[in-house]
C-alpha positions in Angstrom: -2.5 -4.3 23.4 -5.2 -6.1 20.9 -5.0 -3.7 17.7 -8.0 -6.0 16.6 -10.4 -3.4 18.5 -9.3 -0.7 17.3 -11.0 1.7 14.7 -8.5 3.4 13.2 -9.7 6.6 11.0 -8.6 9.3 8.6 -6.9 12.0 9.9 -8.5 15.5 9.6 -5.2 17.3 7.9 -4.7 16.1 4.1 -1.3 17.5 4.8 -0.5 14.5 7.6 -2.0 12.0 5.1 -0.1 14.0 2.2 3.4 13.6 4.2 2.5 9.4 4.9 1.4 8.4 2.0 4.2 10.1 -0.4 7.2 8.3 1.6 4.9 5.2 1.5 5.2 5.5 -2.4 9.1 6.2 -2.6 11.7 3.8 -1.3 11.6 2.3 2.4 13.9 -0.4 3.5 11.6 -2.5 6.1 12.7 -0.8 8.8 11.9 2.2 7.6 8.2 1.4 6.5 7.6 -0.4 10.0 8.2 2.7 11.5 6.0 4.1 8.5 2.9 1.9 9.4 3.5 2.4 13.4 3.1 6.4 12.9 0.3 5.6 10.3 -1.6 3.8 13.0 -0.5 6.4 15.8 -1.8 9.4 13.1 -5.3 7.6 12.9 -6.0 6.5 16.4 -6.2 8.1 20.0 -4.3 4.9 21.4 -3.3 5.6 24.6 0.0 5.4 25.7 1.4 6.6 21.5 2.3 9.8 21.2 0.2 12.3 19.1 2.2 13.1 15.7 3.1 17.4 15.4 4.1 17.8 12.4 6.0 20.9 13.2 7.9 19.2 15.6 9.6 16.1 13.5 9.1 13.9 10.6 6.9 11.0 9.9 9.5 8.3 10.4 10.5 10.2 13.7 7.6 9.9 15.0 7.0 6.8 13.5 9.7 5.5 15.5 8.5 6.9 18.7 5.1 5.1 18.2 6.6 1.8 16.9 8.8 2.2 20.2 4.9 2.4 22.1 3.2 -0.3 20.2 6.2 -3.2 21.2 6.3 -1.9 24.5 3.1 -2.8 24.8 3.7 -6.5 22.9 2.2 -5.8 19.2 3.6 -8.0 17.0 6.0 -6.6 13.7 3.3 -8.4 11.5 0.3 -6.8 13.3 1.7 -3.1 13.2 2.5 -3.7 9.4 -0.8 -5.4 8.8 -2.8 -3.1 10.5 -0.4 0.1 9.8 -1.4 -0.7 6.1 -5.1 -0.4 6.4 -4.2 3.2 7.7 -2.0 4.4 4.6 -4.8 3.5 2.5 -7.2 5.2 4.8 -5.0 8.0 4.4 -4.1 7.5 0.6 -8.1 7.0 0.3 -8.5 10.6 1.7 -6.3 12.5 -0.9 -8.2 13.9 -3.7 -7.5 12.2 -7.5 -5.7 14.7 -9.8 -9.2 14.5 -11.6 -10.9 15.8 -9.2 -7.8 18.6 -8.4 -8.2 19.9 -12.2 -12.2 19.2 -12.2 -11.9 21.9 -9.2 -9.7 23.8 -10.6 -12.0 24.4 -14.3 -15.2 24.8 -12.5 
């Protein structure tokens, strides 16, 4: 699989990008934040063959696991998930509103 043309987007729930991008600011071990950027890239692509992320039904880093399981399967490289799997927490980070514009909102 050539993750090189792919277009990777934001996701249309703030909560999805909400739930990625806080454990992407607390504290991962590299495993963890592997699995971190594989569900990131799974959450903002319709790849087929990686399992869609419910949120209802587990945890970022379970699915995250389930999709890094996908992405090696089908030979991705460790540095190209976390390389690309970046780009997609800051897509995601990028969508979450400042908490300027949250209190700008809020005083209308």
């Amino acid at each position: 699989m050539n993750l090189n043309n792919i277009n990777f987007k934001k996701p249309n729930s703030l909560g999805v990008s909400m739930q990625f991008v806080a454990l992407w600011a607390g504290e991962l071990d590299r495993a963890e934040l592997i699995q971190l950027c594989a569900g990131a890239m799974g959450v903002c692509s319709q790849i087929e063959g990686i399992p869609h992320y419910r949120p209802s039904q587990g945890k970022p880093l379970d699915y995250g696991f389930a999709a890094l399981e996908a992405f090696l399967n089908a030979g991705v490289q460790p540095a190209n998930i976390f390389e690309r799997g970046k780009e997609c927490l800051l897509l995601m980070s990028s969508a979450l509103p400042s908490e300027q514009e949250v209190e700008d909102t809020a005083n209308f």
